[in-house]
N, C-alpha and C positions, 0 to 999 in steps of 0.2 A: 520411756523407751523410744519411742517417735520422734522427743526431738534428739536423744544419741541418736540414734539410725538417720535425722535430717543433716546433723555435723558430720555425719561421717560423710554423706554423702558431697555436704560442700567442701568437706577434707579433699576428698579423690577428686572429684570436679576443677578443683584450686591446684592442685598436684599438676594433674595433667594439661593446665591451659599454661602452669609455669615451663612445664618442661617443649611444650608446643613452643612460647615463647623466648625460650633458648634456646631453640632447636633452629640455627641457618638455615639450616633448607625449606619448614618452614617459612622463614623471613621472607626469604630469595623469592620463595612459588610465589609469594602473596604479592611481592610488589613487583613482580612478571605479568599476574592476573590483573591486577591493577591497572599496567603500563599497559595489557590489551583494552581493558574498558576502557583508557581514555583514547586511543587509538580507536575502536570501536566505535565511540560517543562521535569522536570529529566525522571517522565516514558516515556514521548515521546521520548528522544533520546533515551532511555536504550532500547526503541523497535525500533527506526529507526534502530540503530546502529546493535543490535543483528538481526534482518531480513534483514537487508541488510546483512550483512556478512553472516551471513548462508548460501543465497541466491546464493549470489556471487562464497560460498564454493564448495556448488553444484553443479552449473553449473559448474565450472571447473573442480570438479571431473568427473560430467560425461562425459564430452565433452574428458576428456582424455583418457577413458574407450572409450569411441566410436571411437577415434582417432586412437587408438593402437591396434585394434584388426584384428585379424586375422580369417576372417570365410567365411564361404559360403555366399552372399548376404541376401538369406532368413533368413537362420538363424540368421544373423544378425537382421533383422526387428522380428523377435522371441523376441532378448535379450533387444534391443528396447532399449529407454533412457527415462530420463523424463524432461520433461519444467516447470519453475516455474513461477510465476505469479510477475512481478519486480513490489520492492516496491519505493514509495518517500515518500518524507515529508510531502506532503500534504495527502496522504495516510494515515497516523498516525494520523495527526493532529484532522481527522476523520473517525475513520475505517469503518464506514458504515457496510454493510454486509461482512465486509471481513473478520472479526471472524466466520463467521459462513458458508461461504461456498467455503471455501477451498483455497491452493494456488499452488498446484501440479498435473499436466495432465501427464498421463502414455502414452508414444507411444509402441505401441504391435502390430504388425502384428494380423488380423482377427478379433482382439477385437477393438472397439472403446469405451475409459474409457471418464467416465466424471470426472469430478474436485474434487480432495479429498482433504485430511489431515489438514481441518481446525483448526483453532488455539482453538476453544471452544471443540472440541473433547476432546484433554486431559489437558482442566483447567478448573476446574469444578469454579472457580471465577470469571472469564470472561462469561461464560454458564449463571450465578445467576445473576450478577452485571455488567457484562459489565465492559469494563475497564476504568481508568480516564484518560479525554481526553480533548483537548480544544477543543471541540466543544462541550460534554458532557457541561462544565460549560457557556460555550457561550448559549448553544440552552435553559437551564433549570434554571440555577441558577442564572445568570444576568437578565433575566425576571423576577425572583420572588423578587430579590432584587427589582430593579427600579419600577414595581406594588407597593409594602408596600410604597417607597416614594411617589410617585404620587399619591395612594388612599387616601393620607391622609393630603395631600398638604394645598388641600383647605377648608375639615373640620376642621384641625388645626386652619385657620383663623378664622374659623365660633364661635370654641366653645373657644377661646381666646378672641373673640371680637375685633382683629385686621382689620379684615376683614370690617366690619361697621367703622373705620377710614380711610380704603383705599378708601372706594367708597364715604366718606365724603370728601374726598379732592381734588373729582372729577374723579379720575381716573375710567375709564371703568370697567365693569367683563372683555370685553374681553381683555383687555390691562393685567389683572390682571393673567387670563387662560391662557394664551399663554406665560406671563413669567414664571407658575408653568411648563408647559412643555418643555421648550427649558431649562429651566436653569436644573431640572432633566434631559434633555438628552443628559447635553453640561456635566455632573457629569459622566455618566456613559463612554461618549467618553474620559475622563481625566482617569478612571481607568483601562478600556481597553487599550488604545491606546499604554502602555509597551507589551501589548501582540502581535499588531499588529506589531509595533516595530520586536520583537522578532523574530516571523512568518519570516519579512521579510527579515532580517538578515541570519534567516536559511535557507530561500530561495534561498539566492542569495550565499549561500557558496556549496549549493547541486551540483551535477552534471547537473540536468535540470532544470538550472534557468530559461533560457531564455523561455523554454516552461511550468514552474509551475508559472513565476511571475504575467501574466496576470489574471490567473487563480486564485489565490491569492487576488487580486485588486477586483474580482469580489464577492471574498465570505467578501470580508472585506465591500464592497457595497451593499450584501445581510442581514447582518450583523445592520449595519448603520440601513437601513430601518425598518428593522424588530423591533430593538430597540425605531425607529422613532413609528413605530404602536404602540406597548408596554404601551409609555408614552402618548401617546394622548386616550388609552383605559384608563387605569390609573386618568389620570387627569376626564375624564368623570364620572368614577364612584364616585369620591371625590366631582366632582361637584352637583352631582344627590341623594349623601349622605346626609344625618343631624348629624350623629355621625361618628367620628373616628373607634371606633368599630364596624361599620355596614361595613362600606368602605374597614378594614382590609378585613373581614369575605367576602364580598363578591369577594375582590382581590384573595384571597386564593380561591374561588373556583373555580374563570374563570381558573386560573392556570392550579388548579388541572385536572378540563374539558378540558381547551386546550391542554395540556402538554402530560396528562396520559390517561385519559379515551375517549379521542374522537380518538385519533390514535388505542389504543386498538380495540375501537369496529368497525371503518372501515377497521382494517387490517382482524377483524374474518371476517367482511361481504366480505370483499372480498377471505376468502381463502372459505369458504362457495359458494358465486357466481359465481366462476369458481375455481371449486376445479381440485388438479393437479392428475393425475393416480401416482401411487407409482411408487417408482424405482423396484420393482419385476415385475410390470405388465408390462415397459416400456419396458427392459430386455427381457420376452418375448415372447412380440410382434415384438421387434427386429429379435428375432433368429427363430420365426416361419415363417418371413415374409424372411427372408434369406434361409430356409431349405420348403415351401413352394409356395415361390413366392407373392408377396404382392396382387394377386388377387387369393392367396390360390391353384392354378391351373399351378404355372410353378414350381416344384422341381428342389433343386439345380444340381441334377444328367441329370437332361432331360435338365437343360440349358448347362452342362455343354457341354454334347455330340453334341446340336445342335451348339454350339460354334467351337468345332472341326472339325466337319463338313463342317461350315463356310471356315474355314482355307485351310481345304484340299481343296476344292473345288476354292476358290479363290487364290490357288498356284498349282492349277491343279496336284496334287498327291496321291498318293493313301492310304500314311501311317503317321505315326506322325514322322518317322522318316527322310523319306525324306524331310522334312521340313525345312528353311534356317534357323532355329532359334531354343533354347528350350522349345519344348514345354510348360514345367510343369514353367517356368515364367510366360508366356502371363496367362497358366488357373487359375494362384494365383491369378494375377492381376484381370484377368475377373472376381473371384468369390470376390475379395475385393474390386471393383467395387460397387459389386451390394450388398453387405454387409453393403456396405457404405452410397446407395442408400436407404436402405432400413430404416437405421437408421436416414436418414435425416427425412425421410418420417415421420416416428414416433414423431422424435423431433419437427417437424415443431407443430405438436399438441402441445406438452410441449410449445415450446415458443408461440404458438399462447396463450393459456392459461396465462402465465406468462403476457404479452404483454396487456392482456385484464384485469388483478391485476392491472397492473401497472397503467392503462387508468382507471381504478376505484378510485384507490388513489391519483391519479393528480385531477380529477376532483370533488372528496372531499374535496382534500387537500383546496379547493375555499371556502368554511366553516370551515376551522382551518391555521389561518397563520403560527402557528407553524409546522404543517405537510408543509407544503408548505416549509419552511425553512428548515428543515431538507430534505427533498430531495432533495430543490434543493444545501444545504453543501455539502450533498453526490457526488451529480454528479460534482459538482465545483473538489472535494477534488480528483475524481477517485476511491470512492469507493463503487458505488452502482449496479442498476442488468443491466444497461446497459454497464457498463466499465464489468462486470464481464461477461458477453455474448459474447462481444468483444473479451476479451482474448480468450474466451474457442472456437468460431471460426475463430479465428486466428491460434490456438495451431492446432485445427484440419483441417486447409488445411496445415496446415506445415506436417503434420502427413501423411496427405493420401499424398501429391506430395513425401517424403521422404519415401512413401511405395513403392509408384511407380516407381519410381527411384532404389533400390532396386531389385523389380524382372523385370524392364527391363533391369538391370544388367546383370541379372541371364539369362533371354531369348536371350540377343543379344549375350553374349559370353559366355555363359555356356556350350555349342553342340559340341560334338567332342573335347572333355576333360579326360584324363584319369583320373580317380580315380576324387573325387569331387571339383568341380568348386569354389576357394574359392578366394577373395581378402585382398588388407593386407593395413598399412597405408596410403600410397600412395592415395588410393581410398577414404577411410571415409574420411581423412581432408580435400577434396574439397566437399564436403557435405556441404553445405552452415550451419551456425549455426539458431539458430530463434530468431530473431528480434519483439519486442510488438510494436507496434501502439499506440498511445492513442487517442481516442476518437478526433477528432478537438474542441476547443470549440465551434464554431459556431452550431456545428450539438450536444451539451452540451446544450445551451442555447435554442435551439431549440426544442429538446426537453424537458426540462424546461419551456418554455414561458406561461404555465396557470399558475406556481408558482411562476414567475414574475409579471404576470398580475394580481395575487391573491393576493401578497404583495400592489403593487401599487392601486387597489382597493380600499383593507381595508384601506390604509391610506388616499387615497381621502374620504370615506364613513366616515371614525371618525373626517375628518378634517370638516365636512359640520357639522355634529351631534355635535363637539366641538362650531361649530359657532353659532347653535342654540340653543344650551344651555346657551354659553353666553348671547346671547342679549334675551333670554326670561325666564330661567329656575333659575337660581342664586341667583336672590335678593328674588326667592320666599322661594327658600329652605333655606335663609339665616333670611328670616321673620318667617318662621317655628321651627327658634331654640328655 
């Protein structure tokens, strides 16, 4: 009995990949989809290649400018360098947010910058359109492809009348339902699969193979699934149709609603529900909390004195001069201390805010697997708000220890110096350069797991709905035609 019921199974499986395969339109999507992956692949290297070299250009020009100079420590941290945000492959493959919120942190003594010079600043076509990417055609246009085949799988039967031969020759709905879904989704993994191909190939020729390959395996797994949901939504509505043209019509609007309009209007609700203070107000409340004291009641002037006071007193001296050290180091440092201090403070508001976006649209994303998927491309790829967080507090403790550093320069050996106390190569190239992090994936996945658990969900919840349409819903809507 098991292996009839396995032949039958490859019967209808074979049935439906021949008629797929005669099926032009068909044909036509496939080598449309195609024609954008290779369209896609050219922009993706023409922008790995060009940001990566840029990138790479940069930092070595400034590193050699920092290298070679000759100044006063502080001054030095005046002329400051900058860090750029390193790109990979999997970065491209889906830029996520990173069109839009920058790739370059300024280091500047007394100012703490945050992240600029985004790539939609100045391309006003990337701003409108966003750019073409593989995950653009993965997350949006293989969906809407494999819905039109699915929604119409089994109305085809209904309103051909082949359908009333299948189930006259014994064969189940559900034997029937389940070959329209696996063989549409064994279709879309046969045109994919030169992408994944691809992906992998350029993975493994990058420089961080060994730490984007897994990372890779995982979005090609998120990927699989999501396609998995797709086709079993798809075949439901075909099933639950009477006409071809109802099933299109109504394919076309889940789309439209899942794809476009439900991410819209949770993204307004969330920048509405915890809306963020602007960067003029952030600014500030920065510098009034630095030149006021963060309970409005310490001025930077009365901490400063009570700081020197400290000193003298705990070196038992009576002046600033008798002191083992330069003074006007340690009081940069103490006032970019609490500068530093003060901005944390602030920001910690910003990111609690962002923090509490983000926890809004995960926990939506539970009602649209599309959102769900695209987050969690993002965080797989290394392009969303928590890889971009990362960097920018990464950037900035590299920033304050390399300030600190700096004018404890300046303090320890700057005192009893004629003429102004300056350093020369020597000094900067032991400066350690700065190094990115990336994210672990576990602590990725991690925080992704309701977008995991949202996928996995949805596909248990349509596979139950698939199973009771089969055995109760079919032969009615098939007596209805």
């Amino acid at each position: 009995m098991r292996t009839e019921g396995f032949a039958t199974w490859q019967m209808l499986i074979k049935k439906e990949l021949l008629l797929c395969y005669r099926n032009k339109t068909v044909l036509i999507s496939a080598v449309m989809i195609w024609l954008l992956f290779i369209a896609a692949t050219v922009c993706t290297l023409l922008n790995y290649n060009t940001s990566h070299k840029q990138r790479l250009a940069a930092n070595t020009l400034f590193r050699q400018q920092w290298e070679h100079q000759q100044r006063n420590p502080h001054d030095a941290a005046h002329f400051g360098t900058y860090l750029f945000k390193p790109v990979n492959i999997l970065n491209v493959f889906d830029t996520g947010i990173n069109d839009y919120t920058g790739n370059t942190y300024r280091i500047e003594a007394h100012i703490q910058h945050e992240i600029s010079n985004s790539e939609a600043e100045n391309n006003d076509t990337a701003m409108r359109f966003g750019n073409l990417t593989f995950a653009l055609i993965l997350q949006l246009l293989i969906p809407l492809f494999l819905l039109f085949n699915t929604s119409t799988s089994i109305t085809s039967e209904k309103e051909s009348g082949t359908l009333k031969m299948l189930l006259a020759q014994g064969l189940s709905s559900l034997k029937i339902i389940w070959a329209k879904v696996w063989a549409n989704y064994l279709v879309i993994v046969v045109i994919i699969f030169p992408l994944f191909l691809l992906m992998t190939i350029a993975v493994l020729c990058s420089e961080d193979s060994a730490l984007l390959l897994t990372r890779l395996l995982w979005i090609f797994i998120t990927f699989l699934l999501y396609y998995l949901l797709i086709a079993l939504a798809g075949t439901i509505i075909s099933a639950i149709s009477n006409h071809s043209g109802k099933a299109l019509l109504a394919a076309l609007c889940f789309w439209i609603f899942m794809s476009i309009i439900f991410p819209k209007v949770i993204t307004g609700m969330a920048d509405r529900s915890y809306p963020l203070m602007s960067r003029a107000v952030f600014s500030d409340l920065v510098e009034q909390g630095y030149r006021k004291g963060l309970n409005g009641k310490n001025p930077y002037n009365v901490r400063g004195e009570r700081y020197i006071n400290a000193l003298l007193k705990k070196y038992q001296v009576d002046s600033v001069s008798a002191l083992p050290f330069n003074i006007e180091g340690l009081t940069l440092q103490f006032n970019e201390d609490y500068r530093t201090m003060a901005f944390n403070h602030y920001f910690r508001e910003v990111e609690h805010t962002f923090n509490q976006q983000q926890r809004f649209l995960s926990l939506w994303g539970i009602f649209d697997p599309f959102l769900s998927t695209k987050r969690l491309s993002m965080a797989l790829a290394g392009s969303d708000y928590h890889h971009h967080e990362s960097f920018f507090k990464q950037a900035q403790v590299y920033r304050n220890n390399l300030i600190r550093q700096l004018n404890m320069q300046l303090a320890m050996h700057g005192k009893n110096v004629k003429g102004e106390y300056t350093v020369g190569p020597k000094y900067f190239s032991q400066l350690k350069d700065f190094k990115y992090r990336v994210l672990p994936l576990n602590q990725v996945l991690q925080l992704r797991k309701i977008a995991l658990l949202s996928l996995t969900g949805w596909i248990l919840t349509l596979v139950l709905l698939l199973q009771f349409i089969a055995s109760r819903a079919l032969a009615f809507n098939y007596a209805s035609v």
